[in-house]
C-alpha positions as CSV (number, residue, x, y, z in Angstrom):
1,X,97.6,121.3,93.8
2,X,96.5,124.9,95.2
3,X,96.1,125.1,98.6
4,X,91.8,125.2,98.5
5,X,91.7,121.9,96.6
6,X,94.2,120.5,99.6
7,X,91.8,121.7,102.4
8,X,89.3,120.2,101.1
9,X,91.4,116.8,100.8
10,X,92.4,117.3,104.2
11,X,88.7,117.8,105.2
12,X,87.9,114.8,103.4
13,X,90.0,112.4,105.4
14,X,89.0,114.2,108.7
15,X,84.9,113.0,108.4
16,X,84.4,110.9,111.4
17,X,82.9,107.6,110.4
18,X,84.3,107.9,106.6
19,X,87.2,105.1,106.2
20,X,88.9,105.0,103.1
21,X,86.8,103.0,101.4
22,X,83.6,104.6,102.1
23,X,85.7,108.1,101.2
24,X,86.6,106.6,97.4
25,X,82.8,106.2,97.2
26,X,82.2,109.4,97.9
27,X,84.6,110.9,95.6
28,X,83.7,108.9,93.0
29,X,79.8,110.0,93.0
30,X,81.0,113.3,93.6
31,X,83.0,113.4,90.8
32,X,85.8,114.5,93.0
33,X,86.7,116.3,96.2
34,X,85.1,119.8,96.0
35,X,82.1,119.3,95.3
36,X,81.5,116.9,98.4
37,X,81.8,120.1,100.6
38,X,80.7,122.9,98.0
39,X,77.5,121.2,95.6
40,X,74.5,121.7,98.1
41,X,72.4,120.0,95.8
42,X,75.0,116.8,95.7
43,X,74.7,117.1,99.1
44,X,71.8,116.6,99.8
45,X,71.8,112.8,98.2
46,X,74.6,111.7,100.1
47,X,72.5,109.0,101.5
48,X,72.5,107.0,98.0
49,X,76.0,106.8,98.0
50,X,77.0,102.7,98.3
51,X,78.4,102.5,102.0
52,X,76.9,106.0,103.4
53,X,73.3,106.1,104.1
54,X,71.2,108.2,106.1
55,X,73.0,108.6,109.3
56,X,76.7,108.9,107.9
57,X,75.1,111.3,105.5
58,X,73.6,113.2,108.1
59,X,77.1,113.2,110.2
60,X,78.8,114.2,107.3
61,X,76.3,117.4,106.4
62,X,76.6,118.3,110.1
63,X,80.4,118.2,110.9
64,X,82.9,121.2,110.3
65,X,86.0,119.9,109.8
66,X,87.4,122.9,106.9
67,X,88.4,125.1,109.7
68,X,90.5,122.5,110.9
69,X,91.8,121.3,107.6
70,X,92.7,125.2,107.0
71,X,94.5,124.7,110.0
72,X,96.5,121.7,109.4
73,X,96.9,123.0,105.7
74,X,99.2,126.2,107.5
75,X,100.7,123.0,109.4
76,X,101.7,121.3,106.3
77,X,102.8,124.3,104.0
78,X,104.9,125.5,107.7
79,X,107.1,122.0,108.0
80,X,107.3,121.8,104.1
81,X,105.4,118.3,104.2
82,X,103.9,116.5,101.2
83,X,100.3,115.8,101.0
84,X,99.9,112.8,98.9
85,X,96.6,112.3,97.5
86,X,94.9,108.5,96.4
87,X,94.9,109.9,93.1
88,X,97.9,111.5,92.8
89,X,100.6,110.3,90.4
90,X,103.3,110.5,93.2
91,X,100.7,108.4,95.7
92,X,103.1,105.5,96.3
93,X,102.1,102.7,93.5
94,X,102.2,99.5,96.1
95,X,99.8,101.3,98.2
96,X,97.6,102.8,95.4
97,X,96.6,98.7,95.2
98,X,95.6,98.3,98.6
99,X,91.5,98.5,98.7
100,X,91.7,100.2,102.2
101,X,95.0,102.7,101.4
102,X,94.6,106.1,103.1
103,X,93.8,108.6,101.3
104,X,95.7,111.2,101.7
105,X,99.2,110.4,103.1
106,X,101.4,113.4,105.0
107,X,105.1,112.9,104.2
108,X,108.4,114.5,106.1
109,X,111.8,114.1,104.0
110,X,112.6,113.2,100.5
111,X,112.7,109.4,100.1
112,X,110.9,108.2,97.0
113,X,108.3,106.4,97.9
114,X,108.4,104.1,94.9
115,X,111.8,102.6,95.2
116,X,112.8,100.0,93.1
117,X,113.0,97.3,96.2
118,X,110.8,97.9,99.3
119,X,111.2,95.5,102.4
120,X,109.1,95.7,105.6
121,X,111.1,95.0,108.9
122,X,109.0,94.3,111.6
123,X,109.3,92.6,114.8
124,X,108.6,92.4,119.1
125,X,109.5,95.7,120.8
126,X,111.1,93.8,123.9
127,X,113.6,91.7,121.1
128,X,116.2,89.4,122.1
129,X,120.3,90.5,121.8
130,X,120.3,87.3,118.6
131,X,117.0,89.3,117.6
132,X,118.8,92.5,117.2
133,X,122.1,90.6,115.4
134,X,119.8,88.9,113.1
135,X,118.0,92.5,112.3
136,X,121.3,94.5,111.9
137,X,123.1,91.1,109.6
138,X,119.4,91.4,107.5
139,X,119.5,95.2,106.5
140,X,123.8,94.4,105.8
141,X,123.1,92.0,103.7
142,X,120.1,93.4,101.8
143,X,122.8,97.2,101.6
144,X,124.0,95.6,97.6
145,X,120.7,95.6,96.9
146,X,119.9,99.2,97.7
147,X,116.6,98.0,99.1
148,X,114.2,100.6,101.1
149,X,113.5,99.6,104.5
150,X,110.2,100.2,106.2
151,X,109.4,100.1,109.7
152,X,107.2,101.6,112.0
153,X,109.9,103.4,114.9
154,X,108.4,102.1,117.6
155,X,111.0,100.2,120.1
156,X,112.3,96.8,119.5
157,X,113.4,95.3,115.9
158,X,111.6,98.5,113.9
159,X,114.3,101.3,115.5
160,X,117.3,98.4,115.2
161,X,116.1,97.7,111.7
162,X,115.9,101.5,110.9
163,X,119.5,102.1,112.3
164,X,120.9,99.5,110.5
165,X,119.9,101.3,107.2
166,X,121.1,104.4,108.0
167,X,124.3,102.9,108.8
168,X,124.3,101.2,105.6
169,X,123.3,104.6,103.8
170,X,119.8,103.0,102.6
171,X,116.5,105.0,102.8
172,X,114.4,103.6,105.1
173,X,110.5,104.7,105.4
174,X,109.0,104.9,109.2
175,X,105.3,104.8,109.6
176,X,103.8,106.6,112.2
177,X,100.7,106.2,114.1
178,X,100.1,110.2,115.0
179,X,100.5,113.2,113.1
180,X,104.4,114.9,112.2
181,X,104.3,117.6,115.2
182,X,105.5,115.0,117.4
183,X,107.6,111.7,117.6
184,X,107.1,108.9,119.5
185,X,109.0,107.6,121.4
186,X,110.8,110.5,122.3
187,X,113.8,109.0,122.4
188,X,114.0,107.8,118.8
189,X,113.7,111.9,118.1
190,X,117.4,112.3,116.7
191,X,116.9,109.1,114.6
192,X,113.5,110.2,113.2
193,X,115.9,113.6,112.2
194,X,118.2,111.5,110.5
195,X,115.7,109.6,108.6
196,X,114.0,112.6,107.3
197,X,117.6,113.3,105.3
198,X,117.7,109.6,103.9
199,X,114.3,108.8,104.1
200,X,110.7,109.7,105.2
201,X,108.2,110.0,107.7
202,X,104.5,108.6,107.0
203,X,101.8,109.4,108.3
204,X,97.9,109.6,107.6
205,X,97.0,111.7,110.9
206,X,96.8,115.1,110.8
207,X,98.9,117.1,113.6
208,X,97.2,116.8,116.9
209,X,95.6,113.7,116.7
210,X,95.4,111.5,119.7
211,X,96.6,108.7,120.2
212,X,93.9,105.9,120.1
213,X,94.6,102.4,120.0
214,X,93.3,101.9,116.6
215,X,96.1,104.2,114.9
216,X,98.6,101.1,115.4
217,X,96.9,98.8,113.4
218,X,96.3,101.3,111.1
219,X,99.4,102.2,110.6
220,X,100.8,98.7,110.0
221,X,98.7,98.4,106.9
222,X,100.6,101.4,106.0
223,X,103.5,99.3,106.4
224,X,102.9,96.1,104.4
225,X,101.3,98.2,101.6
226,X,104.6,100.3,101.0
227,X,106.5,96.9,100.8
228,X,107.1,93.9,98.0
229,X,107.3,92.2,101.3
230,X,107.2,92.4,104.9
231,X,109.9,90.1,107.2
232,X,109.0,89.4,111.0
233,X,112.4,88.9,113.4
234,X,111.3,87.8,116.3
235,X,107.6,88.0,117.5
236,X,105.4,87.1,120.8
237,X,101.4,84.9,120.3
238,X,100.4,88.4,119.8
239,X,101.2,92.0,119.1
240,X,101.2,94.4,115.8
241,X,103.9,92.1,113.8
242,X,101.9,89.7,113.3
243,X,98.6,91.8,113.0
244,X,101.3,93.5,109.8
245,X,102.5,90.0,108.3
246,X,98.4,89.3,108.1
247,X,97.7,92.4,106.3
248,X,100.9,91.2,104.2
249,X,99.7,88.4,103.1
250,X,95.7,89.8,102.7
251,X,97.7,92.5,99.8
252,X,99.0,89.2,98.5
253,X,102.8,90.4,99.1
254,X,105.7,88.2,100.5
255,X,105.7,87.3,103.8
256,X,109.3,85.8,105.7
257,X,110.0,84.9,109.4
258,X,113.6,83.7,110.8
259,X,112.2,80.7,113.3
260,X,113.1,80.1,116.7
261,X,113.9,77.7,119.5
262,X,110.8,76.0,120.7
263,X,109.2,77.0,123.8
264,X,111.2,81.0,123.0
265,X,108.6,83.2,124.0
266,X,110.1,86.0,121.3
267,X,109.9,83.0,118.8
268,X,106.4,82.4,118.9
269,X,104.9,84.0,116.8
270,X,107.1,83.4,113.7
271,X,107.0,79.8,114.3
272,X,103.6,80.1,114.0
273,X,103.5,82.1,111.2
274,X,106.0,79.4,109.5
275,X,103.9,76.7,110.4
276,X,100.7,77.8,109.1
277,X,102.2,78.8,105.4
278,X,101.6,81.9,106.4
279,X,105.4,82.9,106.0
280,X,108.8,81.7,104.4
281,X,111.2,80.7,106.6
282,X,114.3,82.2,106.0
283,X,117.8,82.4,107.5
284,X,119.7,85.6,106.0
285,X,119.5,88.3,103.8
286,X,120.2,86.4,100.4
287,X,117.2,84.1,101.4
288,X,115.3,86.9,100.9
289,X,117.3,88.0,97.7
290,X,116.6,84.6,96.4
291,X,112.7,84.4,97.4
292,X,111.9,88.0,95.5
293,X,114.6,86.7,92.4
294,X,116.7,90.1,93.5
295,X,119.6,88.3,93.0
296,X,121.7,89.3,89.7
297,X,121.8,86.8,87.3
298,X,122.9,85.4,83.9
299,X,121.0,87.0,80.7
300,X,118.8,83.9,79.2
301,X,119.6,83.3,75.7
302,X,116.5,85.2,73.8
303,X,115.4,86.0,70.5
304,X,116.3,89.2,69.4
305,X,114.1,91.5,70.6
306,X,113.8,93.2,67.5
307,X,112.3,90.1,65.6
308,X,110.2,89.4,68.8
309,X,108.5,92.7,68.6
310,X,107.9,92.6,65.1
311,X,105.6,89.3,65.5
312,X,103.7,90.8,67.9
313,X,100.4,91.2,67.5
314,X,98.4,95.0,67.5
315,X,97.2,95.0,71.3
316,X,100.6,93.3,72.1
317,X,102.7,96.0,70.7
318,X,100.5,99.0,72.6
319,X,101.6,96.9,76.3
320,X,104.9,97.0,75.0
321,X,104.2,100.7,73.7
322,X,103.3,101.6,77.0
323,X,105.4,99.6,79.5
324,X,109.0,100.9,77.0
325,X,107.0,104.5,77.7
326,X,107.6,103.9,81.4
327,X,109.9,101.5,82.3
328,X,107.8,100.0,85.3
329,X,104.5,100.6,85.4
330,X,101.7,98.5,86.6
331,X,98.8,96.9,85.2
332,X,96.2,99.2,86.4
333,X,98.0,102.2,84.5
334,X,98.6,100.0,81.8
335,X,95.4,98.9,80.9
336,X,94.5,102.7,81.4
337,X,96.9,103.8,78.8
338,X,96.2,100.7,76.7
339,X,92.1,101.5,76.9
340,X,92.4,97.3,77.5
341,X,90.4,95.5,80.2
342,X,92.2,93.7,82.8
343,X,91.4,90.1,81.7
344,X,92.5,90.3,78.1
345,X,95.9,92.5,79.6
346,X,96.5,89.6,81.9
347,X,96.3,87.4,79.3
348,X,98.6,89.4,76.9
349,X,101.0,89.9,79.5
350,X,101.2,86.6,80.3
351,X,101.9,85.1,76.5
352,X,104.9,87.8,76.7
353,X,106.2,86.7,79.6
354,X,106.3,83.3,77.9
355,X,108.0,84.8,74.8
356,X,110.4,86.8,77.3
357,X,109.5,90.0,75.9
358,X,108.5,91.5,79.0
359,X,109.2,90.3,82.8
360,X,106.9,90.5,86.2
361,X,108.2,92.3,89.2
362,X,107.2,92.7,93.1
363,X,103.8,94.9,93.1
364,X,102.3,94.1,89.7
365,X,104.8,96.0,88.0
366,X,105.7,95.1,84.4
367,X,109.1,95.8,82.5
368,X,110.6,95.2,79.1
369,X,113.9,92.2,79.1
């Protein structure tokens, strides 16, 4: 992208008042980014937009945020950061399904954001000696894998889980809930350095902002919607772990909890979260390998594929068409690339699951066998 269509991008997620949600409406009555800040006539109807109304519209009119986007645009081009925008083809494909996804994502090192295997490790910042063994033996045990961990570097279970994967040379993904001119804490600076050479930085704050309670739960959603799923450690009643697992489970994504001794304050929360359905328990790493079918297995006995395929029927063939095109690729693209509506690619999908000519992963993704 040239660097005007990014200002403007970066103006966008800058209007105060304008979630992400509200923002998607905008750009889609728009007709995209530039004109929300260029079409004076457009402009001026920004009230009819679903979600806006008068008084948004008005704040929106009156605010000038593309000096400061200009500003954080020198920022971005000065640290070498990517600017991942919602429509993007590099936006990260979990997150693209997440309703309330930022949109626009500033990124600090060169970890692919759309690993094969994501896991978020999340968990009390005051956690227990067994908490942190039980973290560290997690990430070991997941290192065949070559799963992604994601975390969010704050103190506790997120900076032991992100340690253990550097020791176990996997990426691992922190989220952070300020812009990338500072880390915080402080002291997990040298790992945050480390990180950005086998892994990333996230953020959706621009440089500068302050901090403000709401950024944490923000950024958690951030969190469970880079992730196939999200595993709590060791967790209090309350705090953001459990405020991620929710957001987990809202994206419809795995949710696992290691339990703990009645009455442990630490184990609270993922007893809870056990009891209420609201997450597998598990014991170990291959529990988790198990739950998400990431361990390797036997080849069923199939058809030949080559007799499979030529049974299939027209639309049939153009999902296969298009998922052979890709490898992965998820049912939003594919229906795109198919010209198909959902429904009847659901549908399709699911009689070749049946016939084992293709195969469901984590994240609505779709493969050949």
């Amino acid at each position: 992208m040239n660097d005007q269509q990014l200002i403007h991008r970066i103006a966008l997620s800058l209007l105060k008042g304008i979630g992400p949600v509200n923002a998607r409406n905008l750009v889609a009555y728009c007709g995209g980014v530039e004109p929300l800040f260029t079409d004076k006539t457009l402009r001026r109807s920004l009230r009819k937009v679903p979600g806006i109304g008068p008084a948004l519209a008005a704040s929106i009119l009156g605010s000038d945020v593309i000096k400061t986007a200009e500003r954080e645009l020198a920022f971005v081009r000065k640290r070498q950061l990517r600017a991942l925008f919602y429509l993007d083809p590099d936006y990260p494909a979990r997150l693209r399904h997440c309703a309330d996804a930022p949109v626009l994502l500033f990124v600090r090192g060169n970890a692919q954001l759309d690993p094969e295997r994501s896991v978020s490790i999340v968990g009390t910042r005051t956690p227990t000696e067994h908490g942190k063994k039980l973290c560290g033996e997690l990430v070991e045990g997941l290192e065949a894998s070559g799963t992604t961990i994601v975390s969010g570097l704050a103190y506790g279970i997120d900076i032991t889980a992100h340690r253990a994967a550097l020791r176990s040379s996997l990426p691992t993904i922190g989220c952070v809930a300020h812009g990338l001119d500072r880390i915080y804490p402080g002291e997990h600076a040298a790992t945050a350095k480390e990180m950005c050479a086998q892994g990333a930085l996230v953020t959706e704050l621009t440089s500068g902002s302050p901090f403000a309670p709401g950024n944490f739960p923000a950024r958690n959603r951030v969190i469970a919607g880079l992730s196939d799923c999200t595993i709590v450690v060791e967790s209090g009643p309350k705090g953001g772990s459990l405020i991620t697992a929710d957001i987990a489970n809202s994206y419809d994504r795995e949710v696992m909890a290691f339990p703990g001794r009645p009455g442990d304050a630490r184990s609270i929360g993922c007893n809870k979260l056990i009891q209420g359905n609201q997450a597998h328990l598990i014991t170990c790493a291959e529990d988790v390998l198990k739950l998400m079918e990431w361990l390797p297995q036997a080849k069923k006995k199939l058809p030949p594929q080559n007799s499979l395929f030529n049974e299939l029927l027209p639309e049939e063939q153009a999902l296969v068409d298009a998922i052979r095109m890709q490898g992965k690729i998820d049912i939003d693209t594919l229906c795109h690339r198919s010209k198909m509506p959902p429904h009847k690619a659901a549908g399709l999908l699911l009689n070749l699951e049946f016939n084992g000519v293709v195969r469901s992963l984590p994240g609505k993704l779709y493969t050949l066998n």
